[in-house]
C-alpha positions in Angstrom: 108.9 92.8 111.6 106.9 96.0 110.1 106.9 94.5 106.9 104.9 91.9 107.6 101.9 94.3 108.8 100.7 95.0 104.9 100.4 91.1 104.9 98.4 90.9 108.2 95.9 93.3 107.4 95.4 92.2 103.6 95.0 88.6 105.8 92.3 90.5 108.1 90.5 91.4 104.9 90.3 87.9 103.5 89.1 86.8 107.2 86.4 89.4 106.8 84.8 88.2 103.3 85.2 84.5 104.6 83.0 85.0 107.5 80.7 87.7 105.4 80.5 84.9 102.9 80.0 82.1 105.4 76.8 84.4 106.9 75.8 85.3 103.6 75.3 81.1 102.5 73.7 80.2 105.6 71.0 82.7 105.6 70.7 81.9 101.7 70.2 78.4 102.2 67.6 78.9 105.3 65.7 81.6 102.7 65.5 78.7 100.7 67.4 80.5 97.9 69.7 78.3 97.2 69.6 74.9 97.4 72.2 73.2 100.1 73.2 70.2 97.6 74.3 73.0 95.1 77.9 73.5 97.4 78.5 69.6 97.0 79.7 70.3 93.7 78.9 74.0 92.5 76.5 72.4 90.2 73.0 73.7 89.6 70.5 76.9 89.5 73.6 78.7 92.0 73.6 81.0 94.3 71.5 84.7 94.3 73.7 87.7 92.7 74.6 89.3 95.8 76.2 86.2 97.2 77.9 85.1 94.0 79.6 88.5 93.9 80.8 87.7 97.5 81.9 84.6 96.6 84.1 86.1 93.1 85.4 88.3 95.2 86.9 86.3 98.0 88.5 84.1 94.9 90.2 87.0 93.8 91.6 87.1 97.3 93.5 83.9 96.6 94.6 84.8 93.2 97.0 87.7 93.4 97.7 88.5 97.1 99.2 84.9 97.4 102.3 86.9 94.8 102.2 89.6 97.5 102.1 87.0 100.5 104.9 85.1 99.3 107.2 88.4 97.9 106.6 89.6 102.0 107.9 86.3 103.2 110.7 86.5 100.9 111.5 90.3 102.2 111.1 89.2 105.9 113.2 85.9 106.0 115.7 87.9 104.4 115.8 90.7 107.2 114.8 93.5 104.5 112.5 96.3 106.7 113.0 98.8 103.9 111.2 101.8 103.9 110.3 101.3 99.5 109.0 98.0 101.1 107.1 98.8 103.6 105.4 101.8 101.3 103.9 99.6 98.3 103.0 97.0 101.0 101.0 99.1 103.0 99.8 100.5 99.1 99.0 97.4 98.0 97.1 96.1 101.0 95.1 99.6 100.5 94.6 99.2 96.9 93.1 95.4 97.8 90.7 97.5 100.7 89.4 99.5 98.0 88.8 96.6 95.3 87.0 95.2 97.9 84.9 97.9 98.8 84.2 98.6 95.1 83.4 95.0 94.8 81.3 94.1 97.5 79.6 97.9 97.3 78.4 99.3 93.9 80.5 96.6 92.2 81.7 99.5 89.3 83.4 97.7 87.0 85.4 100.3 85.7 86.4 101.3 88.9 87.0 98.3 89.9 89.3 97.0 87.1 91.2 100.5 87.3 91.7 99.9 91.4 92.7 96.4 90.2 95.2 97.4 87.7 97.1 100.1 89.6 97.2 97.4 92.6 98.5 94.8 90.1 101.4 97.8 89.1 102.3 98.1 92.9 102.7 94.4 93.4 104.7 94.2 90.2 106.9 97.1 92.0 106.9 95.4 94.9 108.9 92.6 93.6 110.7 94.5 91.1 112.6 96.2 94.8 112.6 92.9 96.2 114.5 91.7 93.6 117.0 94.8 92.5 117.5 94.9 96.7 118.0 90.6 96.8 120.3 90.8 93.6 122.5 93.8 94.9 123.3 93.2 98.6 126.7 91.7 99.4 126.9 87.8 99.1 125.5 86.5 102.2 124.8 89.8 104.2 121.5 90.3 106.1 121.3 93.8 105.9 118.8 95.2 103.3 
């Protein structure tokens, strides 16, 4: 079950820019910054900057954490609770905490690309164990 947590709180993250984002739009659209007919389609003058950014960045929460989502349920319908596992999960949910706060803060792009890259090195790690671990247990045995 522990391995699962990374995934929960990387899904707690997502929930976070959703409703940040959701707030963000309504209070765009009552300013009159935006207007209302421009989310039919994502056509037109767009949103303001700081929304925009929101809204990029909650996209990149469904780009690459749906590899990590899917490598976790892999790991936990296969019983594996290992501790290598467990460690770049809980690093790779952190790593995606600090994107965010890079992103949605002073939005440094340097910083922001290296957070990104070392993330995208623990995920490839990630599944690198998952796979050595899947391809080297005993045919058929559930323990990891």
């Amino acid at each position: 079950m522990e391995i699962l947590w990374p995934a929960f709180a990387l899904f707690g993250l997502t929930a976070f820019v959703v409703f940040r984002l959701g707030i963000m739009r309504w209070r765009a659209v009552g300013r009159r910054q935006v207007d209302p007919r421009f989310y039919k389609v994502y056509r037109g003058d767009g949103e303001p900057e700081e929304v925009a950014v929101v809204s990029r960045h909650l996209v990149n929460l469904y780009e690459a954490p749906t590899l990590f989502y899917a490598a976790t349920a892999i790991a936990f319908a296969a019983g594996l609770n290992r501790a290598e596992l467990l460690a770049l999960g809980w690093a790779y949910a952190g790593l995606r905490v600090v994107h965010s706060f890079i992103h949605l803060g002073s939005n440094d792009v340097l910083w922001r690309f290296r957070v990104f890259a070392l993330s995208w090195l623990v995920l490839l790690a990630y599944w690198a164990v998952l796979g050595v671990v899947l391809a080297t247990r005993p045919a058929g045995s559930l323990a990891g």
